[in-house]
C-alpha positions as CSV (number, residue, x, y, z in Angstrom):
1,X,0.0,0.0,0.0
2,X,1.2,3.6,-0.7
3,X,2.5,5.4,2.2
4,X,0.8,8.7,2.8
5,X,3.5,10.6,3.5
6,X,4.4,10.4,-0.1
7,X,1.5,12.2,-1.3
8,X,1.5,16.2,-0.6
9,X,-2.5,17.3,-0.6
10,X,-4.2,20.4,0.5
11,X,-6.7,21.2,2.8
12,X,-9.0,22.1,0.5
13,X,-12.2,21.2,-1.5
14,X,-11.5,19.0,-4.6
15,X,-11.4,15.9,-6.4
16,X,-9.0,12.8,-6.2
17,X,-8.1,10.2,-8.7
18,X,-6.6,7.0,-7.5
19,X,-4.4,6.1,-10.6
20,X,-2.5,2.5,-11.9
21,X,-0.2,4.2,-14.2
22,X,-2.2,6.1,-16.6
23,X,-5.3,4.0,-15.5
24,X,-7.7,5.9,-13.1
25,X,-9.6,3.2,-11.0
26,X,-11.6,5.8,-8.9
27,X,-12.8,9.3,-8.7
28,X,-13.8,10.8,-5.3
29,X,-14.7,14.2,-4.2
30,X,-13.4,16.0,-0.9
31,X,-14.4,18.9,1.6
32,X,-10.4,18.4,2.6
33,X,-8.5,16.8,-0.1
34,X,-6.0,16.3,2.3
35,X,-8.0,14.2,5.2
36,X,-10.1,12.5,2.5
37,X,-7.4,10.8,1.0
38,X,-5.4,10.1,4.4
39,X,-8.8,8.9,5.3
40,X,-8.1,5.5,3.1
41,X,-4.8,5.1,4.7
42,X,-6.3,3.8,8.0
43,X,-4.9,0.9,9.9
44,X,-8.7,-0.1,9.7
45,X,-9.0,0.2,6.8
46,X,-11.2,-2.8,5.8
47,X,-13.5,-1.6,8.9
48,X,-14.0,1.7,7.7
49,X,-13.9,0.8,3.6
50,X,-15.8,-1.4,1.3
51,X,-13.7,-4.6,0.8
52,X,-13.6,-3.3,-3.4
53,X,-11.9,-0.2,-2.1
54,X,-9.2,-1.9,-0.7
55,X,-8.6,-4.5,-3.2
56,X,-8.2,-1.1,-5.6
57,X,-6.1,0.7,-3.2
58,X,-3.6,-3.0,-3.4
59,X,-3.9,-1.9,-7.2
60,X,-3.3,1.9,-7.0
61,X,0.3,3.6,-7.6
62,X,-0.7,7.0,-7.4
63,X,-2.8,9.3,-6.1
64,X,-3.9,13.2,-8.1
65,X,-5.8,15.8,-8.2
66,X,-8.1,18.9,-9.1
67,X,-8.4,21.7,-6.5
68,X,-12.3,23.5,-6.9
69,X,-13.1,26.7,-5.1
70,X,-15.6,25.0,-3.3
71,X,-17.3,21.7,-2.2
72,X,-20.2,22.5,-4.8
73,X,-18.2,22.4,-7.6
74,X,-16.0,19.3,-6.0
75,X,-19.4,17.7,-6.4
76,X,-20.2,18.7,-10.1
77,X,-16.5,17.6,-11.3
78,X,-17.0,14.4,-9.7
79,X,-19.9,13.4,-11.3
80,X,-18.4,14.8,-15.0
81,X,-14.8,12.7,-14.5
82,X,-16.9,9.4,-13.4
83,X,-19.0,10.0,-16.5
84,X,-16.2,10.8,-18.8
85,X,-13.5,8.0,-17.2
86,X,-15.9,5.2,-16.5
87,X,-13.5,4.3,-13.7
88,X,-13.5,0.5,-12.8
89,X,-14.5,0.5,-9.3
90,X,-17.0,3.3,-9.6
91,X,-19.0,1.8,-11.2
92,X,-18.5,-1.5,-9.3
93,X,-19.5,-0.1,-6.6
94,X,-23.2,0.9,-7.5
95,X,-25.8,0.0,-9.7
96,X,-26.3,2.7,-12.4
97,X,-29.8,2.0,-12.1
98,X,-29.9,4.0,-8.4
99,X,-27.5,7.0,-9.3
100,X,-29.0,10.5,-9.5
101,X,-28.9,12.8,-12.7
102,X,-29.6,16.0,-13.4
103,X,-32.0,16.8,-16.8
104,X,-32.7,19.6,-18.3
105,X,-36.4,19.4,-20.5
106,X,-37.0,19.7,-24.3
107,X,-39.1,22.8,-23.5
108,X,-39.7,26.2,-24.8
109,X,-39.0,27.2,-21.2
110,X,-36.9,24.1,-19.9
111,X,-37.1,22.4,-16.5
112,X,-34.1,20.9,-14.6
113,X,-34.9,18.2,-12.9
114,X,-33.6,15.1,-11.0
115,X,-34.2,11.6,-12.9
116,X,-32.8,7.8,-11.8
117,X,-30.5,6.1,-14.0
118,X,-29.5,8.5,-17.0
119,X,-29.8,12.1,-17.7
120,X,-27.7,15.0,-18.9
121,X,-24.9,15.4,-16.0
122,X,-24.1,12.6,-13.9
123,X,-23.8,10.4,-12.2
124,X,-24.2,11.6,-8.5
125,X,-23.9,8.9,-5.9
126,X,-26.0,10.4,-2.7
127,X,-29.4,12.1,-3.8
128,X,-29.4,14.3,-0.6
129,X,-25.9,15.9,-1.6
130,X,-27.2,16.6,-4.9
131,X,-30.5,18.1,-3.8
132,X,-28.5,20.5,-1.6
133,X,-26.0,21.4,-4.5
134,X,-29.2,22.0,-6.5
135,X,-30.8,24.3,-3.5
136,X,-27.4,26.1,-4.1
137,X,-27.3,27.2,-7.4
138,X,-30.9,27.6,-8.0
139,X,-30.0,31.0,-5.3
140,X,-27.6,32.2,-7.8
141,X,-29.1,30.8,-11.0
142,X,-33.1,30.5,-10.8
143,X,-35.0,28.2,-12.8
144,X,-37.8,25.9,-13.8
145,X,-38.5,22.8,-11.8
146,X,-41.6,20.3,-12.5
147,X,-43.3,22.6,-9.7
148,X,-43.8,25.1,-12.2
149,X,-47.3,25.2,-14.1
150,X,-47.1,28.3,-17.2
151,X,-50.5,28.8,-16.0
152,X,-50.1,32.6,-16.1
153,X,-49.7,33.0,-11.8
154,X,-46.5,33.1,-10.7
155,X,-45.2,29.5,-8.7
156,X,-44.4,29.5,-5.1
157,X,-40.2,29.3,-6.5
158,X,-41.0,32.3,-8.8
159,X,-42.4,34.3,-5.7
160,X,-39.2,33.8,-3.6
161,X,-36.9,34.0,-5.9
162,X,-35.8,30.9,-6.8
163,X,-37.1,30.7,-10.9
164,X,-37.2,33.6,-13.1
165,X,-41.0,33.3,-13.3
166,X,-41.6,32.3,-17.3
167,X,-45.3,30.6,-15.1
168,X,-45.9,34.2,-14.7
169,X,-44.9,36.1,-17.9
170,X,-41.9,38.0,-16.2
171,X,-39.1,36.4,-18.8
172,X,-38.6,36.2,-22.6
173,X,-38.0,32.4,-24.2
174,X,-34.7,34.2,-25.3
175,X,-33.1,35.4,-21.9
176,X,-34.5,32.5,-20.1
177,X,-32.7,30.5,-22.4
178,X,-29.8,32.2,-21.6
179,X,-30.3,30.9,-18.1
180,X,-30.6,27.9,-18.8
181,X,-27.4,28.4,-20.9
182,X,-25.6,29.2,-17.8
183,X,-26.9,26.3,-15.9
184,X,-25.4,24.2,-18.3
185,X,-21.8,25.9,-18.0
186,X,-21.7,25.3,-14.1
187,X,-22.9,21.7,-14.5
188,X,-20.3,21.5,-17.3
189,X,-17.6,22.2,-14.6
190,X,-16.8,24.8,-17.0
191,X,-17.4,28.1,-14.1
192,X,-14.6,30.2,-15.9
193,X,-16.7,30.4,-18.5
194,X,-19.9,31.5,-17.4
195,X,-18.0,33.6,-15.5
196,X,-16.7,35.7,-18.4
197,X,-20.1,35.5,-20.1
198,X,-21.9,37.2,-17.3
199,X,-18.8,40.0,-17.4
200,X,-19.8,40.9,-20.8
201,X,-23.4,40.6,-20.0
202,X,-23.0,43.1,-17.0
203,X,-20.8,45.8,-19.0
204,X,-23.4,45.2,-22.3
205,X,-26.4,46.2,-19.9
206,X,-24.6,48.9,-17.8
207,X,-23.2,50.7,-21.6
208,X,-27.5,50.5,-22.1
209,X,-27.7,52.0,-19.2
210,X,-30.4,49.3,-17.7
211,X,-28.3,49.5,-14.5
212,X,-31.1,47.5,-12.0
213,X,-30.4,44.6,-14.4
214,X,-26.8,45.0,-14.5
215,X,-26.7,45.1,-10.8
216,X,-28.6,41.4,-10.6
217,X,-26.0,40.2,-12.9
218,X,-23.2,41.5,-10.6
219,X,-24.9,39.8,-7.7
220,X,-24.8,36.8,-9.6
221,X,-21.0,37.0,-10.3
222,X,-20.6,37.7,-6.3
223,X,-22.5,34.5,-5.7
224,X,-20.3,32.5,-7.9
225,X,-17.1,33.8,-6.1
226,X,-19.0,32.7,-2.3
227,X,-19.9,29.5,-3.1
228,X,-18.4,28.8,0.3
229,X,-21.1,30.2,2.1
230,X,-23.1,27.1,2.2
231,X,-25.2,24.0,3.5
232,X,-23.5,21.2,1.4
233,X,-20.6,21.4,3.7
234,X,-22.9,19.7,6.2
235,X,-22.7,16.2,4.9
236,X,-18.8,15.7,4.9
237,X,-18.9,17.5,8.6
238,X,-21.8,15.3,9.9
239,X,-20.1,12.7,9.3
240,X,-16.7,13.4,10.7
241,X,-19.1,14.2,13.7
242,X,-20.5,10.9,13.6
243,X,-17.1,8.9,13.1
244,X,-14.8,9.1,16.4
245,X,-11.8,8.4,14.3
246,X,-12.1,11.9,11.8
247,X,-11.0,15.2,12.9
248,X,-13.0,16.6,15.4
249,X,-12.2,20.8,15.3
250,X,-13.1,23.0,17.9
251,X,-12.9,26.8,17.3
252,X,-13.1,29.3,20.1
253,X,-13.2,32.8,19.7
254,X,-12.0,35.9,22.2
255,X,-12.1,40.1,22.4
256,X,-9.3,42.5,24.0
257,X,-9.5,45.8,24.4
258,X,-9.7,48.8,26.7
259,X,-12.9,50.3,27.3
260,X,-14.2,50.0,23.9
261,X,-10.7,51.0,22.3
262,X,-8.2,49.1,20.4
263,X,-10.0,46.3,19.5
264,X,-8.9,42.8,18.7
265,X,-10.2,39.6,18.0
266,X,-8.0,36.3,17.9
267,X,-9.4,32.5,16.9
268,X,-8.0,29.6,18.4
269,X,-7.8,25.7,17.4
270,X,-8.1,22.6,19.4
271,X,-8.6,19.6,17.0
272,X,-8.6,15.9,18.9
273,X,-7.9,17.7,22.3
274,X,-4.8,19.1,20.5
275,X,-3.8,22.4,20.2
276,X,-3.1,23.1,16.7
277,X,-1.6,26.5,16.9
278,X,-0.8,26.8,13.3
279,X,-4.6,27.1,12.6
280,X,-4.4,30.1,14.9
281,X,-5.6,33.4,13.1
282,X,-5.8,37.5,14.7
283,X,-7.8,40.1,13.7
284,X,-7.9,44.0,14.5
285,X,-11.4,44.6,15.1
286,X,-12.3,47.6,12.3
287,X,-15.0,49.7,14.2
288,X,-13.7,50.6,18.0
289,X,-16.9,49.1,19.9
290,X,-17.5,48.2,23.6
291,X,-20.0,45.8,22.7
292,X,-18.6,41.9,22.7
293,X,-21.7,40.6,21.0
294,X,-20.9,43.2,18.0
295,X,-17.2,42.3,17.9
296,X,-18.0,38.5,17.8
297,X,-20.1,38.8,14.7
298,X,-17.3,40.5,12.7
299,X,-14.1,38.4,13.8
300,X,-16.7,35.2,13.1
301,X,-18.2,36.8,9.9
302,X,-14.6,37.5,8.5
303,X,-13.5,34.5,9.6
304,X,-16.4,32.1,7.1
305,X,-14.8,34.4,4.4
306,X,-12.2,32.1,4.3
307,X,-13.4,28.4,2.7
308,X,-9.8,27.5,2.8
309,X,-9.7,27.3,6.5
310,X,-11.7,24.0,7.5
311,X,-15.0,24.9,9.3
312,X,-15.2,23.6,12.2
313,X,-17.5,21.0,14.3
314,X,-17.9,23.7,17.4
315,X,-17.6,27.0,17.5
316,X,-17.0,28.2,21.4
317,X,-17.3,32.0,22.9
318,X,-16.7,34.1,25.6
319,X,-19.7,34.9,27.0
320,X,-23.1,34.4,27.8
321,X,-26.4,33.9,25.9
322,X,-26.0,37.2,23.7
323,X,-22.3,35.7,22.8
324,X,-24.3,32.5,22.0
325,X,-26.8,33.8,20.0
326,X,-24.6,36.7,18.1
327,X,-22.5,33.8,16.9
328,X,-25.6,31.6,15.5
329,X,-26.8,34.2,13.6
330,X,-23.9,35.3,11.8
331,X,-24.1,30.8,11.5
332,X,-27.2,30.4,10.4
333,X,-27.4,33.6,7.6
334,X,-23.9,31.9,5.8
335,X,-26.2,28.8,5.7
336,X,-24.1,26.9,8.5
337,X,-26.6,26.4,11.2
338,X,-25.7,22.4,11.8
339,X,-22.1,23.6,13.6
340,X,-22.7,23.8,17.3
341,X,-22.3,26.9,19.0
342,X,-21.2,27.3,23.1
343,X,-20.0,29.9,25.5
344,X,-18.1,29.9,28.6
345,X,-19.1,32.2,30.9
346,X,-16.5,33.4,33.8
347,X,-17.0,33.9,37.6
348,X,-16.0,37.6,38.9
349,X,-12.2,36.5,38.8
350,X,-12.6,35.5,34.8
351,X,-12.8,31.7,36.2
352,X,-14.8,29.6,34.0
353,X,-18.2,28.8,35.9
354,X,-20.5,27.4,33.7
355,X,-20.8,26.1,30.1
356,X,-24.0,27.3,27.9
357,X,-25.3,25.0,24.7
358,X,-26.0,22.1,23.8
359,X,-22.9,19.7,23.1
360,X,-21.9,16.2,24.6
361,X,-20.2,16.8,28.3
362,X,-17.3,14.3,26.8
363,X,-15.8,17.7,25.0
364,X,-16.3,19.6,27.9
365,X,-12.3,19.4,28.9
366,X,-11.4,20.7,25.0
367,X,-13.9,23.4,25.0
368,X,-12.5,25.5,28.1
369,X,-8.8,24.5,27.1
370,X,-9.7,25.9,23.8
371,X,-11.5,29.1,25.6
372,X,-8.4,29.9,27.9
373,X,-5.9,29.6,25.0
374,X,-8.7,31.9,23.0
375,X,-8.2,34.3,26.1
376,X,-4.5,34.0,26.5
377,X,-3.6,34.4,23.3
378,X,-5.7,37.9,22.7
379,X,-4.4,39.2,25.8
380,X,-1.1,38.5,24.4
381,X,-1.5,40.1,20.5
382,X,-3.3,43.3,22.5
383,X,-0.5,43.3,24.9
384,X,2.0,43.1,22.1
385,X,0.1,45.6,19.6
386,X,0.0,48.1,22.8
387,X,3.6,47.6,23.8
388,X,4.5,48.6,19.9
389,X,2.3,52.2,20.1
390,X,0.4,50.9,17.2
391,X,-3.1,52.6,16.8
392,X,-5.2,49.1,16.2
C-alpha cells in the first residue's frame, strides 16, 4: 500500500483520482483533499472501507488531483470525470440503475430536474448531496423545476426567488434561455466560462444604461465567487461528527480591548484535544466598539470568508447567551446552522463557571482548554500591539 507521507494534498475542496499508471480506478470528491485521501490510509482500513476499495487501493500507484473553489463544484467535477473515465471501481461499486442525474427538458421554457439512471450530468452517488447542490445554485441561478405550471400566476419558486418566473410572464424564451445556458456551464464544470459570459453581459447592460439589471448580474458574479457560504458542507462535517476516528475541530473565539478602544479579535484551534496552533488566526477589530456581541459577529463573519480554513464542528465564545446567540446568527445567515455553538461564561475573577449550549459533556475538557488559549492568546496580541504604540 502507498505510504501517505508520499502524497502532498491540500486542505482544501476538490477531487482525487486513484491512478495505476495512466489507468484511473476511482474518482472521489473532498471537503479536505487532504484528510479525505489520508482517510483511506487507515490501519482499519477494511473496517472503515468497502472490501472493493481496498482491493483497488492494493492496485493503486498514485494518487492526483483537481483543487475546486468549493465543495459545490467538487461535487459537479466528480460526477463529469466518473462520467467521462468510466472508472473500474465506480462503477462497481453501484448500480447505475440508483445514481442520481440532473436533466434539463425539451421545452420552450426548460425544466431541470432530478431523474434515476440516466440524464444529462451525472452520475451523483448520494441524492441528498445533490439536492443541496441544486438548492445552491438555484440561489444564484433560478430556474424551472416540474413545480412550475405556465398557467399565467406566478409559482411559489417564482415568488421567492428561486425561478425567473416564465409561469408568470416575467421572462422572454430568449433570456430564459440564456439561463438555462448558464446552468449548463456550471454543470459542465466549465465556471470560468460562465464567469466571463456574465462580465460581458454586465458591461453590455450597464453601456444600455439598464443599471437595475446590471446590478442582478453583478450579484450573480458575487455568488459564484461565495460558493463557500453554504449547507453542502454539512454532509462531509456530519459525518466526521459521527465517526470518532475523523478530525473533530473545535474553534473558540475571544475580544481585548480597553474600554471600547483598540480592538482585537483572535481565533483559536483545538482539534482531537490538541492544540493546533498553526490554525491560529488575529484580527484587528475595524470599528472601536465596547459591545462583545458586535465584535464576535465581525471576527466570526470574516472568519467564514475564508473556505480554505476547515469549518469547524464547534464554534466556542466568551460569553453568555448574547455571545451565543450573536455567533448563531452570523451561522445560520452563511447557511451553516448544523455547527454547534457554546459559550463559557466566567466567575468575577474570569474563572470559567458554567458552560451554555447544547454539546456532549465528553468535550467539555477541550472546549475550556480551547476558551483559555482563545483568552491567552488575545491578551497577548493586545499586549504586544500596545507595547508597539500601534493605533489598532
Amino acid at each position: 500500500m502507498m505510504s501517505i507521507k508520499k502524497i502532498n494534498l491540500p486542505d482544501t475542496p476538490g477531487v482525487y483520482f486513484f491512478k495505476q499508471g495512466k489507468k484511473i480506478l476511482y474518482v472521489g470528491k473532498a471537503t479536505s483533499l487532504k484528510d479525505r485521501v489520508k482517510s483511506y490510509f487507515a490501519h482499519d482500513i477494511l473496517l472503515t472501507r468497502s472490501p472493493l476499495i481496498a482491493k483497488m487501493l492494493k492496485e493503486a500507484d498514485k494518487v492526483e488531483f483537481v483543487q475546486t473553489d468549493s465543495v459545490l463544484e467538487a461535487l459537479i467535477l466528480e460526477a463529469n470525470e466518473i462520467k467521462k473515465h468510466q472508472p473500474i471501481y465506480n462503477s462497481k461499486e453501484k448500480d447505475d440503475k440508483s445514481y442520481n442525474f440532473v436533466t434539463i427538458t425539451h421545452e420552450d421554457f426548460p425544466k431541470v430536474v432530478i431523474t434515476r439512471g440516466a440524464g444529462d450530468y451525472g452520475p451523483y452517488p448520494h441524492s441528498g448531496e445533490l439536492k443541496e447542490g441544486l438548492k445552491i445554485i438555484r440561489k444564484t441561478l433560478p430556474f424551472r423545476d416540474e413545480k412550475c405550471k405556465l398557467v399565467g400566476r406566478p409559482c411559489f419558486n417564482a415568488q421567492i426567488g428561486l425561478c425567473p418566473g416564465p409561469c408568470a410572464g416575467w421572462i422572454s424564451k430568449s433570456d430564459y434561455r440564456k439561463q438555462i445556458k448558464n446552468v449548463k456551464l456550471f454543470f459542465e464544470s466549465r465556471k470560468d466560462i460562465l464567469i466571463k459570459s456574465l462580465e460581458k453581459e454586465m458591461k453590455r447592460l450597464a453601456k444600455e444604461q439598464k443599471f437595475e439589471e446590471a446590478k442582478k448580474v453583478k450579484k450573480q458574479l458575487f455568488a459564484l465567487d461565495h460558493i463557500h457560504d453554504v449547507a453542502l458542507i454539512k454532509h462531509d462535517l456530519e459525518s466526521r461528527i459521527i465517526n470518532p476516528k475523523s478530525t473533530f475541530r473545535i474553534e473558540a473565539y475571544d475580544i481585548a480591548h480597553i474600554s471600547g478602544t483598540n480592538v482585537v479579535g483572535v481565533m483559536t484551534v483545538v482539534e482531537n484535544g490538541e492544540l493546533n496552533k498553526s490554525q491560529y488566526r488575529k484580527f484587528k477589530i475595524r470599528k472601536d466598539l465596547n459591545d462583545d456581541t458586535k465584535n464576535f459577529k465581525e471576527i466570526i463573519s470574516r472568519r467564514l470568508g475564508h473556505p480554505e480554513w476547515r469549518f469547524p464542528n464547534l464554534v466556542v465564545v466568551d460569553g453568555g447567551k448574547g455571545q451565543i446567540n450573536a455567533a448563531k446568527k452570523v451561522l445560520d445567515d452563511s447557511g451553516l446552522d448544523f455547527i454547534g455553538v457554546v459559550s463559557v461564561v466566567k466567575d468575577e475573577r474570569h474563572r470559567a463557571r458554567e458552560i451554555l449550549g447544547v454539546r456532549s459533556p465528553a468535550l467539555d475538557k477541550d472546549i475550556l482548554l480551547a476558551n483559555s488559549e482563545a483568552h491567552r492568546f488575545a491578551i497577548g496580541y493586545h499586549r504586544k500591539l500596545r507595547d508597539k504604540g500601534f493605533r489598532i
